[in-house]
N, C-alpha and C positions, 0 to 999 in steps of 0.2 A: 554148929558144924564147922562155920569158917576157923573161930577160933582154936579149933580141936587141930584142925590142918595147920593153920597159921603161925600160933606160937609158937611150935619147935623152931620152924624154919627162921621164924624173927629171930627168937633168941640166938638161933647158932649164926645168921649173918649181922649180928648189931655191931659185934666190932671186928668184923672182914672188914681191912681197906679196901679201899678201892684200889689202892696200886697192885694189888694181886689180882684182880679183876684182871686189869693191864697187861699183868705178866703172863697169866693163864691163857688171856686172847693171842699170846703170840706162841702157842703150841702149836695151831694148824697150820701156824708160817713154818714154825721148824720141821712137823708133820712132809708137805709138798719138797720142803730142801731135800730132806730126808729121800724122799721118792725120786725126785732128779738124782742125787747120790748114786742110789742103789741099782737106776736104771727099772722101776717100780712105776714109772711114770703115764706110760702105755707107747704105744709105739710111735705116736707124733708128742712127741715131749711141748714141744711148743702150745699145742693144743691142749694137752694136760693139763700144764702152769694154766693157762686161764683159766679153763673149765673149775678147775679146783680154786682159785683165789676168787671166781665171782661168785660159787658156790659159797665159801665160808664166810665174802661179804651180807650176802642175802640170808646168811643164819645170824649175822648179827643184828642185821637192821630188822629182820621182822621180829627175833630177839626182844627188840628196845619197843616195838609195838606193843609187844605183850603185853609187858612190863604192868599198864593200866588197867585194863582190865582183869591180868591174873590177880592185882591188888583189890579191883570192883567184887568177883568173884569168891573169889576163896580168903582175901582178907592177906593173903603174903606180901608182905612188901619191900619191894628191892628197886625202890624210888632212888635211891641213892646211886643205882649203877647202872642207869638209861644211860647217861652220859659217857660213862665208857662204854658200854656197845655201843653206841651211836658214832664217838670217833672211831671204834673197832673198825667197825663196818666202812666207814668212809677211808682208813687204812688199806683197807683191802680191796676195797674200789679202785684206789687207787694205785694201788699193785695191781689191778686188774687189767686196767690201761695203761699200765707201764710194759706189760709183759704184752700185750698186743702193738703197740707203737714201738718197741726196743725189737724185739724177739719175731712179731708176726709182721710188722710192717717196716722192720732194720731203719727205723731213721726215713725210710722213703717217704718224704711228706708230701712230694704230688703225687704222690697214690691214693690219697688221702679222701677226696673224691668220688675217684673211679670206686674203691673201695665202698664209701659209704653207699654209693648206688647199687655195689653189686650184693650188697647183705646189708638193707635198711635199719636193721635190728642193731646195728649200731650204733644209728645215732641216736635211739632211745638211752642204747647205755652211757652216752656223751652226754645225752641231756640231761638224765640222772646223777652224772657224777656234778655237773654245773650247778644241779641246784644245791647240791651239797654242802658245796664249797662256802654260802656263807654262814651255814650250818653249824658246819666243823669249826669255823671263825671267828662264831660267835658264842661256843661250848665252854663260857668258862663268865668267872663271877661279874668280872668286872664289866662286861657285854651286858648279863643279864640287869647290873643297877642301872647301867648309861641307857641302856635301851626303853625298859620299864615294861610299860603291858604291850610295847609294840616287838617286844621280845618272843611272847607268847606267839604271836600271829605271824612273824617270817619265820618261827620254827612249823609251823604247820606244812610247807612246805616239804618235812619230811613223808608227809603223805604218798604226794606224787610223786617226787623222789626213788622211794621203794614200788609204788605202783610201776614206776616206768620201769626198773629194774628187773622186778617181776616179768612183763612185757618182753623185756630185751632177752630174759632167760629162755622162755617158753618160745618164743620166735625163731630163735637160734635153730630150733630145732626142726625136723623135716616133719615131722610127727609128732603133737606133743602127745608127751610120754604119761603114763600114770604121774612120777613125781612130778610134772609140769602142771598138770589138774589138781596134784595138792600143792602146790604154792600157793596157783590162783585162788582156789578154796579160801585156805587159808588169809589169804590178802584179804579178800571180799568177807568175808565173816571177822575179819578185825574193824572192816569199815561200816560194816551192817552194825558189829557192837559200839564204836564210837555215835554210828548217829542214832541208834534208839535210845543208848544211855546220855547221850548227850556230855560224852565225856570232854573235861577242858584239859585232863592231867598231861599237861608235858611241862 
């Protein structure tokens, strides 16, 4: 049965580059420009640009979660493009907190503070982009020779990364929403299937 699923989709991604991977991830960025353009955005523009850049981040990083277990499961494998989702994701992260520090917070950095106190749910998503950071730094060959097996173990760290992100999403909210309950779902049944299967794939 895996195989009956799997080998079309192998075969038709064996020679997809990656670089369209790349190019395909910056739709949703042209997507949101598009919306500011058109005035499509909703009526706090400002608000929108986030809400939308942390959404399309958190579609790519739980995306790169998949990734192992759609391969444990059904036998698809698209090992080859964790890694652009994974920098997709932290692109957008980091467009996410560009457009709250430029746009929501204009440069005012002793507000910085007052801020994170008066909506906590912040600094989850500051701590998430943090750990990122040497994530995305370390996404590339020459990291992973120099580093060796201790490569595998600070990428783990993409874990809580996205956990906290997840967190930071559903917080935000006064009420979480139906789509808030299926993030976390989904969160929690990606980490329910890493530790029964005892997956190491990253």
């Amino acid at each position: 049965m895996q195989l009956a699923i799997a080998s079309p989709i192998n075969r038709a991604t064996r020679h997809l580059p990656t670089w369209l991977v790349y190019i395909a991830g910056l739709v949703p960025l042209a997507w949101v420009v598009w919306l500011v353009l058109s005035g499509g955005i909703g009526v706090d523009p400002v608000k929108g640009i986030e809400h939308r850049l942390g959404k399309i981040a958190l579609w790519f990083l739980m995306g790169g979660l998949v990734i192992s277990p759609l391969r444990r499961t059904t036998g698809v494998n698209l090992l080859r493009y964790r890694r652009a989702a994974g920098l997709l994701g932290f692109f957008y992260v980091a467009l996410h907190l560009a457009a709250w520090v430029v746009l929501d917070m204009a440069l005012l950095w002793g507000q910085l503070l007052p801020d994170l106190y008066r909506r906590p749910y912040l600094f989850f998503g500051i701590a998430a982009f943090v750990l990122m950071i040497p994530l995305a730094l370390t996404s590339n060959k020459a990291s992973i020779r120099h580093l060796g097996k201790n490569w595998r173990r600070l990428h783990w760290l993409v874990y809580p990364a996205v956990g906290l992100g997840v967190l930071h999403y559903v917080w935000q909210m006064k009420v979480i929403s139906q789509e808030g309950w299926i993030w976390i779902a989904a969160f929690i049944l990606l980490m329910l299937f890493r530790g029964v299967w005892g997956l190491v794939g990253r």
